[in-house]
C-alpha positions as CSV (number, residue, x, y, z in Angstrom):
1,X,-60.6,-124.9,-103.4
2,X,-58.1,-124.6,-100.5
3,X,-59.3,-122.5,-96.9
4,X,-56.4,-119.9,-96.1
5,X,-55.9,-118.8,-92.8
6,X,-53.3,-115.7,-92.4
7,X,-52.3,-113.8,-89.1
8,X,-52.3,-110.4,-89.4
9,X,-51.5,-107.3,-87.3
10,X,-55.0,-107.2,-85.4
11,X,-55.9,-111.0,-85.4
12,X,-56.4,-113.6,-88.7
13,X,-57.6,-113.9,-91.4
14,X,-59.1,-116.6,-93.6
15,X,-60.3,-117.0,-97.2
16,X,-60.8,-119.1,-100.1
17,X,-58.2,-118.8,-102.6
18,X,-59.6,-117.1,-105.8
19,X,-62.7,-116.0,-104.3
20,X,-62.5,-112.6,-103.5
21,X,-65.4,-112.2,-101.8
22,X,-65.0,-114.8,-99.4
23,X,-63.3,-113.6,-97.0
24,X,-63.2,-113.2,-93.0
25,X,-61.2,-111.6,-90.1
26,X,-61.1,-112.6,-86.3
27,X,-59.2,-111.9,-83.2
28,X,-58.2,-115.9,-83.0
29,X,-58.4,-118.5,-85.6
30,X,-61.2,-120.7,-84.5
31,X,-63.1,-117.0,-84.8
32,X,-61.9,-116.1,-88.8
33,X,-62.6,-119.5,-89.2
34,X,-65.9,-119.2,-88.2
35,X,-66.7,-116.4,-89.8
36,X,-65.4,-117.6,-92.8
37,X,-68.5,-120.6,-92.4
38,X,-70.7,-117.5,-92.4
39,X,-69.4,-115.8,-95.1
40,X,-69.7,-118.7,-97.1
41,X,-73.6,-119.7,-96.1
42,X,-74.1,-116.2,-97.1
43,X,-72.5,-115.8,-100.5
44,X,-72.4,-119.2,-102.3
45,X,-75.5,-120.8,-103.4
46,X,-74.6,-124.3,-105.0
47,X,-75.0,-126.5,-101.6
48,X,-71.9,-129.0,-102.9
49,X,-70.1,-126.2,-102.8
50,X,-71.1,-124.7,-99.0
51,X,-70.6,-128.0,-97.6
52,X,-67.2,-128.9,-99.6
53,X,-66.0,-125.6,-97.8
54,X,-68.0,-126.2,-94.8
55,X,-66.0,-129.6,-94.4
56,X,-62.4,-127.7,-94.7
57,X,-63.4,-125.7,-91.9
58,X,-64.2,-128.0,-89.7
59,X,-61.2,-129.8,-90.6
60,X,-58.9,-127.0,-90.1
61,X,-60.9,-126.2,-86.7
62,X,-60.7,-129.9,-84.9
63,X,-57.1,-129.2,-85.7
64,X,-56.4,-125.8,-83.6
65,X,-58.6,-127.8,-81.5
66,X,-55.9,-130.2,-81.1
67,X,-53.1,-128.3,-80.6
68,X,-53.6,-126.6,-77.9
């Protein structure tokens, strides 16, 4: 399961690849990312699964974290 994050016109957007319905948009990437977190809560309802995602998330955030 792999966290995408794309820009886009407006802002970003991130998903999980081959989930369709898991998808988010934001104005920055810390916010699709985060939206993304809430998308997932909402939809998914095997707890492995929420926090396996949950984990890539954070991942990916401590690391726009870092680079600015």
């Amino acid at each position: 399961m792999k966290v995408e994050l794309a820009k886009d016109k407006d802002g970003y957007t991130a998903k999980i690849s081959g989930r369709k319905h898991l998808v988010a948009f934001g104005y920055t990437k810390q916010e699709a990312l985060e939206e993304l977190g809430n998308v997932v809560e909402l939809e998914l309802e095997s707890e492995p699964e929420i926090r396996q995602i949950e984990k890539k998330i954070e991942e990916m955030l401590h690391r726009i974290a870092t680079e600015d």
